[in-house]
N, C-alpha and C positions, 0 to 999 in steps of 0.2 A: 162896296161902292154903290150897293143899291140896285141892281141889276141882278135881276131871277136866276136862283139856284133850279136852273129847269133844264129839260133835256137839249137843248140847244148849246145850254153850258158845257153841259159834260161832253156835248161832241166836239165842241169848241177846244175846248182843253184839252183832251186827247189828242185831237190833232193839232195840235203847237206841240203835244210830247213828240209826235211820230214824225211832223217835219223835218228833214234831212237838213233843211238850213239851219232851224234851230240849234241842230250840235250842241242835244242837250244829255248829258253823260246817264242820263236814264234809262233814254230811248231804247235802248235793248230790252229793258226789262218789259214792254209790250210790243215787242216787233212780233207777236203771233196775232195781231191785230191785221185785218184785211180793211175791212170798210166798218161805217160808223153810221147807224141812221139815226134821225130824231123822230118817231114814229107817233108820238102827241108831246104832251106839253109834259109831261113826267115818265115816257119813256124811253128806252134808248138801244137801238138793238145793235150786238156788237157780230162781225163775223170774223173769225180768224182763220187765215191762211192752212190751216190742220185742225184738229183736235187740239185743244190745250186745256187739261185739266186742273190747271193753277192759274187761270187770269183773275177769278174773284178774288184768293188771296193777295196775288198783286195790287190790284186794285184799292186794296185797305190798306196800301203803304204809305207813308209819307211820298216819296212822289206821285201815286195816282190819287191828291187830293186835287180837290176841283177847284178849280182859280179862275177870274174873273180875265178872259178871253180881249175884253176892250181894255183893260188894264196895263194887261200884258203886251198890246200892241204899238203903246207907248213907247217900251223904252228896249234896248236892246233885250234881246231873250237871256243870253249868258247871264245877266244881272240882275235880270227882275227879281229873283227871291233875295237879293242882298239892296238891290235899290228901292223897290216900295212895294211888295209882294199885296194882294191881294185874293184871299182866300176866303173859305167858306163855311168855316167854321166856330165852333165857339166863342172863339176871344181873336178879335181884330188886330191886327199889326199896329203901333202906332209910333217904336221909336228903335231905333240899330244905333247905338255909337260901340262901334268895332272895337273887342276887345275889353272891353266895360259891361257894357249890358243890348241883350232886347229887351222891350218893355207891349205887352199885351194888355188889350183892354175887353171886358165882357160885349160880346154883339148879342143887343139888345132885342135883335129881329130874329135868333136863332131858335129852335126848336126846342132846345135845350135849355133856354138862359133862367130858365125857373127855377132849374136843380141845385144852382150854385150863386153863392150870395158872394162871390169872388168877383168881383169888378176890377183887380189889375194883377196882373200876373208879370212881375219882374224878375228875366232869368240874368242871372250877372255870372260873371267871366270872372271864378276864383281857383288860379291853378294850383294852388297848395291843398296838398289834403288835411293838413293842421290845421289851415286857416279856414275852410270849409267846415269842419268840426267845430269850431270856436264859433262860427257865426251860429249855432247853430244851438249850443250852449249859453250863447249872450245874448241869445233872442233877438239876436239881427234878420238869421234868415228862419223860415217857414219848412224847408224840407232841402235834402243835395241827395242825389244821384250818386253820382260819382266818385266813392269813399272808403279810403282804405279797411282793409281787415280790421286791423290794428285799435281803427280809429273808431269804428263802428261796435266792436266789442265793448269799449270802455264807454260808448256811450250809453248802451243797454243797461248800465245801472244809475244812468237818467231818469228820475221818476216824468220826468216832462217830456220826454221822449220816446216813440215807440222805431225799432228797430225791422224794416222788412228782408228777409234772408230769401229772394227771388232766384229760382234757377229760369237764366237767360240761356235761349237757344244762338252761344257765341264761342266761336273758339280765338284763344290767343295765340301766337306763337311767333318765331322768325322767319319773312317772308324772303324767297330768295330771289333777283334778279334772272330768270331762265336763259333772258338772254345777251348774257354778259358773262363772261369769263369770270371765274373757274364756275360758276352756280349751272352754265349749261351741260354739266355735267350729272347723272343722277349719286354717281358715287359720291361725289363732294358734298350734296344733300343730302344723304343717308349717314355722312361719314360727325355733319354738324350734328344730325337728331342721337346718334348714337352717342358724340360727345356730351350731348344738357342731361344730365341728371335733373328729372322733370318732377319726378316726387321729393326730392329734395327741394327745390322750386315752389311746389305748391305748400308744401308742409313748412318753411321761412317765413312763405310771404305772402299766402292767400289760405292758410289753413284754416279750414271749414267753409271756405267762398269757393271753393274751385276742385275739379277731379282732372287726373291727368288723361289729355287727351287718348283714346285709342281709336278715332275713326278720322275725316273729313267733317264729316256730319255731328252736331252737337245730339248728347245723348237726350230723348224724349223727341225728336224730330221721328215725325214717319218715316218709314223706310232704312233708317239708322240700322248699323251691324255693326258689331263691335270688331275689333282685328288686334290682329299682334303687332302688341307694342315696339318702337325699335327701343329696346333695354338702354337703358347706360352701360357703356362698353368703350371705355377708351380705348383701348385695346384694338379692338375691329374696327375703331375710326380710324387709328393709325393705318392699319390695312388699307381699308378702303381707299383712304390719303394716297400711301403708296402707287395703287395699285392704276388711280388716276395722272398718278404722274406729278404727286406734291410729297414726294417722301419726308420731306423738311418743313411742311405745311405752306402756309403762304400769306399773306399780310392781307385786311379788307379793312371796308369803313361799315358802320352800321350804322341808319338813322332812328331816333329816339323820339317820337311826339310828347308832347309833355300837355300835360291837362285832357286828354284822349283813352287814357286805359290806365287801371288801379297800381301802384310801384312800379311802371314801366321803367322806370329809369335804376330804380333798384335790383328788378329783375333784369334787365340790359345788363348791368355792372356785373352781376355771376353768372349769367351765361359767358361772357368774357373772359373770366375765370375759368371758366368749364374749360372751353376753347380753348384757351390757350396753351391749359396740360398737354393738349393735341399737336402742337405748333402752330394753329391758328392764330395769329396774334389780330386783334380788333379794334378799330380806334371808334368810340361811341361819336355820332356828331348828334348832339342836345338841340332839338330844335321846336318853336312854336307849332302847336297841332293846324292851326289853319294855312299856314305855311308848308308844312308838310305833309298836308292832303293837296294841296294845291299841284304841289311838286309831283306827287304820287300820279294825280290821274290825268293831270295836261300833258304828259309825256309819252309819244311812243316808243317803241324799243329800239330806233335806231337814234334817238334824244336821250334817253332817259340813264343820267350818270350814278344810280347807285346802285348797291350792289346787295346791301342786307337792308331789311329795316323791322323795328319791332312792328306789327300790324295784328290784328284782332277785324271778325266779320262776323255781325251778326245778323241773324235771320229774320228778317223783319215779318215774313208772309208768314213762316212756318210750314213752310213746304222746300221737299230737295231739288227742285229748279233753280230757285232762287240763292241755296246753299251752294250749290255745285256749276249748272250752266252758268251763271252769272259772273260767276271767279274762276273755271278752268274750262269752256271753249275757245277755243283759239280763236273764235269771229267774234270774242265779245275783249279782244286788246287794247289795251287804252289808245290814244284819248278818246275811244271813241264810247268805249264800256268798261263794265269793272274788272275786269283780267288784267290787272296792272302789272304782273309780275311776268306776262307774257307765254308762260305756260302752253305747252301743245303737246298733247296726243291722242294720233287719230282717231284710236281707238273710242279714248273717252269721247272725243267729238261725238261718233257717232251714238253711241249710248244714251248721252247727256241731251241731242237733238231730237230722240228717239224717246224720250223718258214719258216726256207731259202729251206724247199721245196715245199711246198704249193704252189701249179701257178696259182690260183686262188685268186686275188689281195684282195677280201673282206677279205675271211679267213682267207688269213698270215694277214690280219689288226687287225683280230679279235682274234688271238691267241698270236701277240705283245702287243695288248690293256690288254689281259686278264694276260702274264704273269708282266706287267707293276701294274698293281692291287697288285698280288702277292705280290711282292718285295715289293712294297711299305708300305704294310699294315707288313711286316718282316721287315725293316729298319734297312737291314747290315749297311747302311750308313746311319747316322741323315745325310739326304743331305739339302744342304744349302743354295746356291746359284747356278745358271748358268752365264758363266760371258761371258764377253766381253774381247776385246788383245786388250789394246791401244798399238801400234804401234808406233814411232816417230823416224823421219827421216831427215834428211838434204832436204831441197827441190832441191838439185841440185842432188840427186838421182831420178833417173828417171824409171817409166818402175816397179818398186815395188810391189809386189801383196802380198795380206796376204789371204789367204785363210778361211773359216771357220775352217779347219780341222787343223787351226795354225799355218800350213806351210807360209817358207818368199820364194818366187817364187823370183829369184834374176838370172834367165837364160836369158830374156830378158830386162838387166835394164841397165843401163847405168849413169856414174857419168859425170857430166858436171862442173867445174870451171868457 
């Protein structure tokens, strides 16, 4: 909107994040933020409440980009990024019809706009993975993200196509309601992760994109430790079942995002199966991914009616604050942060609180390692896999970067005819 990307901005923007009125579902992720000065015209000194040795990571996320403060004051907060977002980067906002497309245009005054002779960047809303692939083969679209195994194999013997095989720091798996019958129980959660046959899973329907999980943490994330796997063991789910007081198993729903994570809905349909050998019997509810993040994080735990849902988190910073506090403190529950599943224990609280001020490199390894044990041996999530982002592109796009953190880097890329 023409208004200096200077340190006024950035203070600006930061506090509309921290504003409590705001009730902006980020907010957590820099509440180690105390005060904010503008100390000249290009710097900006931040001081946090403790030590926090991951706010620069933060700060490179999609929410700690800097956004136009007068823009913002327009129109309610909750909506600004869906009603006329204004931002500070490469390519300007210029069109949202929901469910269709956004549509981007190169900002002519950026720093950047030299690198790339890309003047409009149109992302469009296509939830089939076949039909994603086909646009892609028909020379409709330029590059997709989001694409099956299956479908990204066979595109590799594309001569007009280059194929990216990205490990993203993300795990998938079944998220459980903690605080909702039978899921607040840990047995009942150890009893699901022992029912999925999870190499089975990967080797169907993500073989050579994905490894089966064995931490909280995706593998290549600092501070990572590997642990023991809960095995396939129908057998000891049945135990377990029992031993909670479901000797006969018990009936749930699960929710399924659709256009959100690579055969979710195929992988949903044989964990079902899995289950079921168990007595779990499962009813999938199929439903729109914007609709069902909606659902997910406007709900607290005394709202919130569901009870499974397929879910996947990826780590956007690349650090385990973001992997860990932000998905299992019990003060970051929704609606307010992203612990949607409601998840508590003390213990990890204090660990997880304790992590990002530790300056001493061994210790925070050693209180990541320990609340990683935790979590894991509680299995809010039966986690399941950590995957890979094939990637696939026209090779006359050039300059394409996909990052671990998922991100498509498209500031310095350029299409060539």
């Amino acid at each position: 909107d023409g208004t200096p990307v200077n340190a006024e901005a950035v203070k600006r923007s930061y506090e509309r994040i921290l504003d409590e009125k705001n009730r902006l579902a980020y907010r957590s992720w820099f509440d180690s933020i105390e005060t904010i000065t503008a100390v000249d015209e290009y710097t900006v000194a931040f001081r946090t409440k403790a030590p926090f040795l991951f706010l620069a990571n933060r700060m490179a996320t999609p929410p700690g980009s800097i956004v136009s403060a007068a823009a913002a004051a327009q129109v309610d907060q909750k909506t600004f990024a869906s009603a006329k977002p204004m931002g500070s980067g490469p390519f300007m906002f210029r069109e949202w019809i929901r469910g269709s497309r956004v549509v981007l245009a190169k900002n002519p005054n950026h720093w950047l706009a030299s690198r790339s002779n890309i003047d409009i960047i149109e992302l469009r809303v296509v939830p089939e993975d076949s039909a994603r692939a086909i646009g892609l083969e028909t020379g409709e679209h330029d590059m997709t993200q989001i694409i099956a195994p299956q479908e990204a194999d066979r595109l590799k013997a594309n001569a007009n196509l280059q194929v990216l095989n990205v490990p993203v720091w993300r795990i998938n798996g079944i998220y459980f309601n903690t605080a909702k019958k039978p899921f607040d129980d840990v047995r009942v959660r150890q009893a699901v992760a022992h029912a999925m046959d999870k190499k089975a899973i990967v080797d169907t329907f993500l073989k050579g994109y994905a490894l089966v999980a064995d931490s909280p943490l995706p593998k290549g994330l600092w501070s990572y430790k590997s642990l023991k796997p809960f095995d396939y063991n129908p057998a000891r789910a049945k135990q377990l079942l029992a031993q909670a007081g479901h000797p006969n198993g018990f009936s749930t729903t699960m929710w399924v995002p659709i256009g959100f994570y690579v055969n979710a809905q195929q992988i949903s349909q044989a964990i079902t199966e899995q289950l079921r050998a168990v007595g779990i019997q499962v009813k999938l509810e199929i439903m729109e991914g914007g609709k069902w993040l909606d659902l997910l994080r406007s709900k607290g735990p005394q709202e919130a009616q569901w009870e499974m849902s397929y879910y996947g988190w990826g780590t956007w910073s690349g650090e385990p604050d973001y992997a860990l506090r932000l998905v299992f403190h019990s003060a970051n529950w929704a609606p307010r942060g992203t612990n949607r599943n409601f998840y508590k224990n003390a213990e990890v609280d204090t660990l997880l609180t304790r992590g990002p001020t530790i300056v001493n490199e061994a210790e925070r390894r050693a209180a990541y390692e320990k609340a990683q044990e935790l979590i894991w041996n509680d299995q809010p999530w039966a986690y399941t896999f950590s995957v890979n982002q094939p990637t696939v592109a026209k090779k006359t796009l050039r300059g394409l970067k996909v990052l671990p953190t998922e991100q498509v880097v498209l500031r310095e890329a350029s299409l060539t005819r």
